[in-house]
C-alpha positions as CSV (number, residue, x, y, z in Angstrom):
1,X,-53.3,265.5,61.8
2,X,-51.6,264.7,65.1
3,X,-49.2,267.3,66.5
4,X,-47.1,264.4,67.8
5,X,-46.9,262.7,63.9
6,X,-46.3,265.5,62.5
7,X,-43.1,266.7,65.0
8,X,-42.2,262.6,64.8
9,X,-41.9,263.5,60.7
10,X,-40.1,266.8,61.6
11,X,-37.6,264.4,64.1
12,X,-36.8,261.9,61.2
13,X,-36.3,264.1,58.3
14,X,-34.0,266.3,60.3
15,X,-32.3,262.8,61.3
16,X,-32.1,261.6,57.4
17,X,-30.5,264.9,56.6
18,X,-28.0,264.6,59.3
19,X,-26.9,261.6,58.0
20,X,-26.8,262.4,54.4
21,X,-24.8,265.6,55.4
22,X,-22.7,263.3,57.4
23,X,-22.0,260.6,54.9
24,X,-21.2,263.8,52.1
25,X,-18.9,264.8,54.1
26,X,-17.0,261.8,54.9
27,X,-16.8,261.1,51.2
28,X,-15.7,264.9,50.5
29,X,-12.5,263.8,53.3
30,X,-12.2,260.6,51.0
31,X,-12.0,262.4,48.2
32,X,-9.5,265.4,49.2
33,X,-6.8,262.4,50.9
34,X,-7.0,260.2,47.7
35,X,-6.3,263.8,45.7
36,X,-3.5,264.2,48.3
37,X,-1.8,260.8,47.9
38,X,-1.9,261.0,44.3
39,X,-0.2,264.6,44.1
40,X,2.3,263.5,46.6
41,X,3.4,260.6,44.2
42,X,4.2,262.3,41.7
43,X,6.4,265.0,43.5
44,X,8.7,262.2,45.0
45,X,11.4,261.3,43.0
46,X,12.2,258.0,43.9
47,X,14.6,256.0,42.4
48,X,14.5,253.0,40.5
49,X,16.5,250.2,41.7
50,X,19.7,248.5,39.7
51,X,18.3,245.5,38.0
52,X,20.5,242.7,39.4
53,X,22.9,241.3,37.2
54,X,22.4,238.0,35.4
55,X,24.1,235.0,36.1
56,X,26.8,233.6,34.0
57,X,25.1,230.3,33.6
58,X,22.1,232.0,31.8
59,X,24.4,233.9,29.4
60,X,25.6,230.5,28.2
61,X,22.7,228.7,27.8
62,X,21.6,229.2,24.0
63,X,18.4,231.0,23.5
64,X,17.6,228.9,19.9
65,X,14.8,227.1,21.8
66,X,11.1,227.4,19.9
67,X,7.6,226.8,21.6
68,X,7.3,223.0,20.6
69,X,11.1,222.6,23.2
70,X,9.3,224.6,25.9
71,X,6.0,222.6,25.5
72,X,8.4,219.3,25.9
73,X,10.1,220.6,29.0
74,X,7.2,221.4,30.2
75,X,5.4,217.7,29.9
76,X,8.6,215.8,31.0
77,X,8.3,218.2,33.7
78,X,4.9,217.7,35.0
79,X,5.1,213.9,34.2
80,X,8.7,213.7,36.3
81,X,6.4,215.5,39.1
82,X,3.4,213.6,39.1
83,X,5.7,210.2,39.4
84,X,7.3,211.3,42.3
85,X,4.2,212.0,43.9
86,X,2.4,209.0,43.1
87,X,5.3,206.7,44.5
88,X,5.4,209.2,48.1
89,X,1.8,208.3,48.5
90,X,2.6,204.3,48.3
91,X,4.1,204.1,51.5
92,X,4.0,200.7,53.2
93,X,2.7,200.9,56.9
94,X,2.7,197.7,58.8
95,X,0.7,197.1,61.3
96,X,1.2,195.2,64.4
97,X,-0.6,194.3,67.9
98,X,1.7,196.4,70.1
99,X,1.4,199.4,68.0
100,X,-1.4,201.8,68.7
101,X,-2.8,203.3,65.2
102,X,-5.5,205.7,66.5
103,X,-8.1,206.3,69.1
104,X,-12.1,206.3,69.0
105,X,-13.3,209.8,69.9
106,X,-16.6,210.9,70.9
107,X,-16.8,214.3,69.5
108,X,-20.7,214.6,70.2
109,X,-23.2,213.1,72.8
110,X,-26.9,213.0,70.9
111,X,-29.1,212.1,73.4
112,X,-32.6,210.6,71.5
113,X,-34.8,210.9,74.6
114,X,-37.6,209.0,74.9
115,X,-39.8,210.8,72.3
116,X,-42.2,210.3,69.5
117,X,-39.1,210.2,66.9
118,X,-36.8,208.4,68.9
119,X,-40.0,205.1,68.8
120,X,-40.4,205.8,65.3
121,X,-36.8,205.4,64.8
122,X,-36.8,202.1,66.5
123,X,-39.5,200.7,65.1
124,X,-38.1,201.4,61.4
125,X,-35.1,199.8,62.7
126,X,-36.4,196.5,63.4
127,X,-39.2,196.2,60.5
């Protein structure tokens, strides 16, 4: 074999290994900070915060209500909903000569040229 194939071998497997070694030890540093977060979790003692105190208006509502009332509330919910939005979309816009409602834009120029396509295109057009 050639000397220069073989070193060019030599060159990439010592290049391979380099970046295996390099991407081990990245994951080792991964590992030991993940190891570190978790340990310093558990040595905190934070405290949990007060649970806010309920409102007088839910400690007199009565709690007797089954599934079938919350399945209701819900509908008469979603049906209140869906009628106020259907009658927000009915707007009436009137529309007048002095008022300006939009504008024609050009967003793109497509030139056609005077190619092979462009011909075939008008020809199609007018048959």
């Amino acid at each position: 074999m050639n000397q220069d194939f073989i070193a060019s071998l030599e060159l990439a497997g010592l290049g391979m290994g380099a970046v295996i070694v390099a991407l081990l030890i990245i994951a080792l540093i991964i590992m030991a900070l993940g190891h570190v977060g978790r340990s310093s979790n558990k040595t905190s003692q934070i405290e949990p915060e007060p649970a806010p105190e309920k409102d007088v208006a839910l400690e007199l509502t009565p709690s007797t209500a089954n599934q079938s009332d919350e399945a209701a509330a819900i509908a008469i919910a979603l049906v209140l909903q869906r009628q106020r939005s259907a009658s927000g979309l009915k707007r009436h816009i009137d529309y007048s000569d002095s008022e300006v409602i939009g504008e024609v834009v050009n967003v793109v120029g497509i030139d056609t040229g005077t190619g092979a396509w462009a011909s075939a295109g008008r020809l199609q057009s007018i048959r």
